[in-house]
C-alpha positions in Angstrom: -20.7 29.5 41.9 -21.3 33.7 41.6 -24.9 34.2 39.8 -24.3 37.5 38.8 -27.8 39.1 37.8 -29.7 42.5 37.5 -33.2 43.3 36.8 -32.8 46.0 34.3 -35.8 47.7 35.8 -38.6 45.1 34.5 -40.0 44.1 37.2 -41.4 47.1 38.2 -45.2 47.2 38.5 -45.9 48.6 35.5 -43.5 46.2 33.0 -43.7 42.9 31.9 -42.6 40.4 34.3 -41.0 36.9 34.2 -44.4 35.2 35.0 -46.2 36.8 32.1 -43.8 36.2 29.7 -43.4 32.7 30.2 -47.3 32.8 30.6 -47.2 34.1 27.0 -44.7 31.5 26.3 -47.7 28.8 27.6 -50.9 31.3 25.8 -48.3 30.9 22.1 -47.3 26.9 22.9 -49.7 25.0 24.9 -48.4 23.2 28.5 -46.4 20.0 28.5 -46.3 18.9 31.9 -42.4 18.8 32.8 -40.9 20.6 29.8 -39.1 23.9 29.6 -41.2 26.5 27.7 -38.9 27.4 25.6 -36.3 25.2 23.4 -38.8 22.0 24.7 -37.5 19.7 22.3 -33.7 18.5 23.0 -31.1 16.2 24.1 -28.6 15.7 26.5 -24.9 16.1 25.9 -21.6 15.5 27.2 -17.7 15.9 27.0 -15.1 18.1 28.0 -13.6 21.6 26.9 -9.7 21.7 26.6 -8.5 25.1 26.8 -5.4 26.0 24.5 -4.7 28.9 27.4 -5.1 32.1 24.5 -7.7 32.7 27.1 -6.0 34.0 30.2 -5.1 37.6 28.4 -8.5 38.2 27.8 -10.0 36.7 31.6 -8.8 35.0 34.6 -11.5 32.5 34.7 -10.5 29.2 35.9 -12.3 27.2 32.8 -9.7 29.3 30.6 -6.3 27.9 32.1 -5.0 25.5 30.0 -6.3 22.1 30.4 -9.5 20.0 30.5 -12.9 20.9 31.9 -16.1 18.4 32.2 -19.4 19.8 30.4 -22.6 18.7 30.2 -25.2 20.5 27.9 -28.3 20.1 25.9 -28.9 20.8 22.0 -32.4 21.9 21.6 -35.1 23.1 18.9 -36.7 26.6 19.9 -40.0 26.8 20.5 -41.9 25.5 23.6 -44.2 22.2 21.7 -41.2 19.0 22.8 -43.1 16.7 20.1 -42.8 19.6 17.4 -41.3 18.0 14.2 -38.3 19.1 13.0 -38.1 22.0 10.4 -35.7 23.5 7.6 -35.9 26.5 9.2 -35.9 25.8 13.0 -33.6 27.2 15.2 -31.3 24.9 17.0 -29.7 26.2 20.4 -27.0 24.9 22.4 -26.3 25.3 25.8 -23.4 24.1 27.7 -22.4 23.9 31.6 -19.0 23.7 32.1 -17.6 22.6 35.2 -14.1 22.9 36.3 -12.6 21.5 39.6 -12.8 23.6 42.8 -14.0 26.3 40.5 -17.2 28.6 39.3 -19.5 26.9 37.0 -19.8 28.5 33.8 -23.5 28.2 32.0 -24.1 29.5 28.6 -26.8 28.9 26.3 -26.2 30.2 22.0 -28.0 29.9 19.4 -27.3 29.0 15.2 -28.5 32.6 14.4 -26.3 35.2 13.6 -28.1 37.9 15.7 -31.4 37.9 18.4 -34.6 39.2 16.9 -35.4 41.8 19.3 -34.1 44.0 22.1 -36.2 43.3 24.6 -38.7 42.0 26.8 -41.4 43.7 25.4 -40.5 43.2 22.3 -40.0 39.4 23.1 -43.5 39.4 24.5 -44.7 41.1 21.4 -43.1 38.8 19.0 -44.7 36.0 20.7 -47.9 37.0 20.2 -48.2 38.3 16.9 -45.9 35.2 15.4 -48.6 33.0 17.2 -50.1 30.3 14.9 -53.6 31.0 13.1 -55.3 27.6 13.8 -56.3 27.7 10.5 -53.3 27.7 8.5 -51.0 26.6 11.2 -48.7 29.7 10.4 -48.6 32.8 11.7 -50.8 35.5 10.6 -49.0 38.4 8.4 -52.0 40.7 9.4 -50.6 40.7 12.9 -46.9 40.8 12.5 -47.2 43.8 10.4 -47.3 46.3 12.5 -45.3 44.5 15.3 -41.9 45.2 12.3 -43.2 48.6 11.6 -43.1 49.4 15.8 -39.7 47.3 15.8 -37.9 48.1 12.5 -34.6 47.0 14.6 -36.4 43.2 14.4 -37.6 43.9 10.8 -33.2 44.4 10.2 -32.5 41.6 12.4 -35.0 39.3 10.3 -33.7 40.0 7.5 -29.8 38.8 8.5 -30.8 35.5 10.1 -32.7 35.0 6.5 -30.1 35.8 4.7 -27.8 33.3 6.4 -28.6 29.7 5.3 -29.4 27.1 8.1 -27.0 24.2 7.8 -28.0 20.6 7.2 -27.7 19.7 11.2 -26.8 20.2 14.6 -23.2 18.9 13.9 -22.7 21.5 11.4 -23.8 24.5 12.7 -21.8 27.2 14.7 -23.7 28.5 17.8 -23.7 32.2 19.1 -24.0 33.9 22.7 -25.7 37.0 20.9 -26.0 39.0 24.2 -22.8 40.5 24.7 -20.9 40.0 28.2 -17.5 41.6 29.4 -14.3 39.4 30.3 -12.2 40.9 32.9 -8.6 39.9 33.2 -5.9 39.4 35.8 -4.7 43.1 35.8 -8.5 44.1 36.3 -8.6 45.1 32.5 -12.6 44.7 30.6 -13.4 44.1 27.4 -16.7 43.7 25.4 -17.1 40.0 24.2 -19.1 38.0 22.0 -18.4 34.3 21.8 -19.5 31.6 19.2 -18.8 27.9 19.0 -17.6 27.0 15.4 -18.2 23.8 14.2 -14.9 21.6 13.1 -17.5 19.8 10.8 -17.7 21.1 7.0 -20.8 23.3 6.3 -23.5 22.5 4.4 -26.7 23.8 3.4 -29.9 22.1 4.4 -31.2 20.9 1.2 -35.4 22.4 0.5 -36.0 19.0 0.0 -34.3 17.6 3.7 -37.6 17.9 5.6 -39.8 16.3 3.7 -37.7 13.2 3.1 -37.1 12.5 6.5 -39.5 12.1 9.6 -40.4 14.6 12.5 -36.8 13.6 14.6 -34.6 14.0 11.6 -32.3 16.9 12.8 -31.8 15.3 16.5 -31.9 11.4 15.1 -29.0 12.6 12.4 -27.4 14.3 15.8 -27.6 11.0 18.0 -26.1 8.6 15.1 -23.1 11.2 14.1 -22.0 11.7 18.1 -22.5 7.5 18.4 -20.1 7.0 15.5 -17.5 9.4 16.8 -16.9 12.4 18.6 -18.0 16.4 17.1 -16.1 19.2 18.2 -15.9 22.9 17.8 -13.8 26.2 18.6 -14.5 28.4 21.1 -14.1 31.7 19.2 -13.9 34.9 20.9 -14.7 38.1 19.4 -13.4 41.3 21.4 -15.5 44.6 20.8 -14.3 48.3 20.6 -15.5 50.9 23.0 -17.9 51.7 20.5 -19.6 48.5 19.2 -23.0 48.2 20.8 -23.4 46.1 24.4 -27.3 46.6 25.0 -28.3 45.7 21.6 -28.2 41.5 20.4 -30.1 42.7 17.0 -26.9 44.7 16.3 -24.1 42.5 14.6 -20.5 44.0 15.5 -18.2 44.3 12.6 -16.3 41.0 11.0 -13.1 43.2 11.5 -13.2 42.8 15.3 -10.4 40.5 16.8 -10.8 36.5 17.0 -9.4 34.5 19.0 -9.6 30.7 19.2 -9.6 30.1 23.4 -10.4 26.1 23.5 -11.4 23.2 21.7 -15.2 21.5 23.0 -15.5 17.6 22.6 -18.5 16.0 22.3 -18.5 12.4 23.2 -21.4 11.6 24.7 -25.3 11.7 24.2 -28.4 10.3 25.7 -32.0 11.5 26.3 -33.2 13.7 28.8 -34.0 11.3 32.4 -33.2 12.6 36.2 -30.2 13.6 36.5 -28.7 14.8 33.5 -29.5 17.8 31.4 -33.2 18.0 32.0 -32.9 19.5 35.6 -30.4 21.9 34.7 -31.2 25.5 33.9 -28.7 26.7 31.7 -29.0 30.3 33.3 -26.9 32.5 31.3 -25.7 34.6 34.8 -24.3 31.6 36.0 -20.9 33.3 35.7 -17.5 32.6 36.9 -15.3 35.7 38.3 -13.2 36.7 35.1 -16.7 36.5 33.3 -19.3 39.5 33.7 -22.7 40.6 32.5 -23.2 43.9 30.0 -25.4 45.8 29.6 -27.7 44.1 27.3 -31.4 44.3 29.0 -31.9 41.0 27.6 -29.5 39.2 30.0 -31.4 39.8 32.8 -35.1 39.0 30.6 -32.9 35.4 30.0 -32.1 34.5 33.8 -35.3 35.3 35.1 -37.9 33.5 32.4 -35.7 30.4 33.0 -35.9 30.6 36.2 -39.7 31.1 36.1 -40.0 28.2 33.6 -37.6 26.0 35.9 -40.0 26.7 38.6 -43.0 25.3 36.9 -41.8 22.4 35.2 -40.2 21.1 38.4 -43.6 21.1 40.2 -45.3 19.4 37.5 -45.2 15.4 36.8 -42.6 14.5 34.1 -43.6 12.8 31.1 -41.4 11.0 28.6 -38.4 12.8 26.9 -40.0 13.7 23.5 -36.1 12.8 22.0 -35.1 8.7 22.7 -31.7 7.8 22.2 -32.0 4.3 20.8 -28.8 2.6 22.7 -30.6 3.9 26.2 -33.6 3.8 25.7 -33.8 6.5 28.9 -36.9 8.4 29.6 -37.8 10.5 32.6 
């Protein structure tokens, strides 16, 4: 499978490297022996993608020729404490390996937020800090994130459309997002900008103020578990194509609603259990794990992505595994 990566220029002596970010990641969250530092909290998925072949104008990779591919993914809470109680508010990721036949592997990992919150490493490493919990409240301290939105009023922007977007009521219902934008590159040799989402097939609905409170710390991933037991979820692979002049290097930037859409596939979700040896957990959802017809851009954060997870992979999978923070109740399976 072609890992297609660059380093954007930060690991240079003088920049932030992977080990200190995901050392910020452990300064913010604490260590938990076996987890990934970021998006701790999860659980393992499985099902297939069934390509409606709208994809092969737009790239000549494999997983878009029509037909089924296997996948195998994770749905996951942001934030690097696995035993962290669900929240209103919380971000839910998911990422997805798809895995066709005799073919390049295809990792992706997107997010229920309409845009990143900053550019870049830096500013990532930034972020963490000043949003780190005052032990005294619990929450972070406004005192410190001032100035870090004055330095970054790109983040300050960015804030203010995830907040204005309301979080749905689950995973089920929530459309994910790559955010970073990549390029697909078609059988004549023709690229394109892209952006890709996966919209739900479920109805939207708001999470209600009142949702956390009446439920306990697993209710978002328990809610998952019993929907994908009772029958299978699915969404759209929607593709958005971007003109030669909507921003590549910049996830906080939003590209117009006018762009080009077009629906490439359909993902089925049958199929869930917790995280044990040899699912989910020991994957790392790398998002330059790329198959030829799929290519990075130019956003600097692509490279920030590959090579924290990589970092984080490399510690959790010298340290002793502890129980998946996430049981499914028909399994029971732990690590």
């Amino acid at each position: 499978m072609p890992c297609m990566k660059g380093d954007a220029g930060w690991f240079s002596p003088h920049r932030l490297t992977q080990a200190r970010l995901i050392d910020t990641f452990e300064q913010v969250n604490g260590i938990y022996s076996g987890f990934r530092r970021n998006h701790a909290k999860g659980v393992c998925i499985a099902g297939y993608f069934e390509s409606n072949g709208q994809g092969t104008r737009l790239s000549k990779a494999v997983v878009f020729q029509p037909g089924r591919v296997p996948v195998i993914g994770r749905f996951a809470l942001a934030g690097g404490q696995p035993y962290m109680a669900d929240g209103p508010k919380a971000v839910r990721s998911m990422a997805l390996s798809f895995r066709p036949r005799d073919a390049e592997e295809w990792r992706t990992g997107m997010n229920d937020i309409p845009v990143f919150a900053v550019r870049t490493a830096e500013a990532f490493n930034e972020q963490l800090l000043a949003s780190k919990p005052d032990p005294a409240t619990g929450k972070p301290d406004p005192a410190k994130m001032k100035p870090f939105l004055a330095a970054h009023p790109e983040t300050a922007r960015a804030i203010q459309l995830i907040n204005a977007k309301p979080f749905s009521s689950g995973f089920a219902n929530a459309t994910y997002n790559s955010l970073d934008a990549f390029r697909f590159v078609n059988a004549t040799g023709a690229s394109m900008p892209v952006r890709w989402s996966m919209v739900t097939a479920e109805p939207f609905e708001p999470e209600a103020p009142d949702q956390a409170t009446a439920q306990d710390k697993n209710y978002l991933v328990d809610a998952l578990i019993a929907r994908v037991e009772q029958a299978p979820l699915q969404w759209h692979l929607i593709v958005t194509i971007g003109q030669p002049d909507d921003p590549t290097n910049h996830a906080t930037t939003p590209w117009p609603d006018n762009r080009e859409h077009v629906d490439v596939g359909t993902l089925t979700i049958d199929h869930i259990e917790s995280e044990a040896p040899g699912n989910c957990r020991d994957v790392n959802f790398d998002p330059l794990v790329l198959p030829f017809g799929i290519a990075p851009s130019d956003d600097p954060l692509l490279s920030v992505r590959s090579a924290a997870y990589s970092q984080s992979f490399t510690r959790r999978a010298g340290e002793k595994k502890q129980p998946s923070a996430v049981q499914t109740p028909d399994t029971g399976m732990g690590e």
